[in-house]
C-alpha positions in Angstrom: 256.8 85.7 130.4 254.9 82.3 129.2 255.9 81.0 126.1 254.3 78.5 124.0 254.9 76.4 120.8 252.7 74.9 119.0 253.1 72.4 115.5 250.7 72.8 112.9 250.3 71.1 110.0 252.0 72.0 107.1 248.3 73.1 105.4 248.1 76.0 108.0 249.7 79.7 108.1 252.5 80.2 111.0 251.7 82.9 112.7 253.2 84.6 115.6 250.7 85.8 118.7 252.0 88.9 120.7 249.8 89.2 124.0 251.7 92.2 126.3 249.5 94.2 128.7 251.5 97.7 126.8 253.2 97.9 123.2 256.4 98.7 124.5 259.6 99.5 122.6 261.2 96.1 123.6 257.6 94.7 122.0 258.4 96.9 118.8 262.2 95.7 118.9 261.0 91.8 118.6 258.4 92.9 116.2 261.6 94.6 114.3 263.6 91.6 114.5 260.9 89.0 113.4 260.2 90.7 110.3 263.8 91.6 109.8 264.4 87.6 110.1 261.2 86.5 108.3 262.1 89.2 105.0 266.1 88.6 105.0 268.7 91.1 103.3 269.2 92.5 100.1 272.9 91.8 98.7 274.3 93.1 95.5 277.1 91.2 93.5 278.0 91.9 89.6 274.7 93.6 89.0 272.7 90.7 90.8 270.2 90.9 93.8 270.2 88.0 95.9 268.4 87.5 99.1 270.2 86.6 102.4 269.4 85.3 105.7 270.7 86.4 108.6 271.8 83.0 109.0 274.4 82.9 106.1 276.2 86.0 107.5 279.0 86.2 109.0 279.6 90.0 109.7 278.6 93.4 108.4 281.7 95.9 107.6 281.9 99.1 106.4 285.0 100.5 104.0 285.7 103.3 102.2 281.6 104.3 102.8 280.7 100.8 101.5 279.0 98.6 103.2 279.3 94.8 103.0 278.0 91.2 103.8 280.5 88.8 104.1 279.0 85.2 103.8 281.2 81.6 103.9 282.9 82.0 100.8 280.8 85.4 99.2 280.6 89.0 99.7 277.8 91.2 98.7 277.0 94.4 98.6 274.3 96.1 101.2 272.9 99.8 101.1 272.5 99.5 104.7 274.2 101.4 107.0 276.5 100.3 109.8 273.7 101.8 112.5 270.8 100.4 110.3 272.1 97.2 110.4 273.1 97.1 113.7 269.3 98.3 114.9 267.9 95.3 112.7 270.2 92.8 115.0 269.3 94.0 117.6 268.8 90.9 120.5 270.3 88.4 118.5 273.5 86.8 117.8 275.5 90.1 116.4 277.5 92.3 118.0 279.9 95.0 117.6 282.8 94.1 117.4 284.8 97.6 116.1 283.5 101.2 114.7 283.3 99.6 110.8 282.0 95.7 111.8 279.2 94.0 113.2 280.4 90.2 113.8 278.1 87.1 113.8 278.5 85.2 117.6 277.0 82.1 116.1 280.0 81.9 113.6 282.7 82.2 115.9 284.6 78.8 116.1 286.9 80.3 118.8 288.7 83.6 120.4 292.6 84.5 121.4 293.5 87.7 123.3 295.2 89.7 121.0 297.8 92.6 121.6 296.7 96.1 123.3 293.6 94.2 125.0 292.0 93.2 121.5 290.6 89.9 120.6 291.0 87.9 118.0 287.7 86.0 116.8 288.3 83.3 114.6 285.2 82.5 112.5 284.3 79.1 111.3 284.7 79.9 107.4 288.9 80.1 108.1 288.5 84.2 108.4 289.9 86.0 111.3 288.5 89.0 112.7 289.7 91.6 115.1 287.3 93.0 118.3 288.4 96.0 119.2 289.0 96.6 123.6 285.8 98.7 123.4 283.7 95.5 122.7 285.9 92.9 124.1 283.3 93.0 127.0 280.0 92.7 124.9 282.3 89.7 123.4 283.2 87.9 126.8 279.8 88.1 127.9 277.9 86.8 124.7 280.6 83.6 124.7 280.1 83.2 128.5 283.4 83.9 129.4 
């Protein structure tokens, strides 16, 4: 697969060309993501809406049937499910990391092995998260290890 960048000028549109000989569902999925990434997310805090970039989270977690972002220093709100969430990351720097969180790669500072084959994933806002053995693989493989 070819592809090309081009700058423009700040006067002109971005746009993103899609040539494929079929629109395939790994075609779809990048179509998913890119708008995912262009639109951001929708986070609730003390009756506020703000809108987030993928970029500012650092993992998605379900408790108690809630579901939250977890940013640097904030948490918000999200009525987006742990699947939904996970479909709109799909190909990028999330993972799972148990059954109730979906972690951020790109804001892991480092790992540990933890006890009963679990990792420890230490995130660069201070906040230490646990990777369950099921996705310690996924984990190994996205840090190159």
């Amino acid at each position: 697969m070819k592809i090309t960048i081009e700058e423009i000028g700040r006067d002109s549109e971005e746009e993103i060309i899609l040539r494929c000989h079929e629109v395939n569902d790994g075609v779809l999925d990048m179509v998913r993501q890119l708008r995912a990434l262009q639109t951001g997310l929708a986070g609730y805090r003390d009756g506020e809406i703000h809108k987030l970039s993928f970029d500012d989270i650092y993992y998605f977690e379900v408790v108690d049937s809630k579901s939250f972002f977890y940013c640097r220093e904030e948490v918000f709100e999200s009525r987006l499910k742990l699947y939904e969430f996970e479909e709109l990351c799909r190909g990028t720097g999330f993972f799972r990391a148990s059954k109730s969180m979906i972690v951020n790669s790109d804001k892991i500072d480092y790992v540990s092995p933890s006890f009963s084959g679990r990792f420890e994933a230490a995130l660069e806002n201070g906040e230490k998260v646990m990777v369950s053995r099921q996705y310690v693989g996924v984990l190994k493989e996205i840090m190159g290890l």
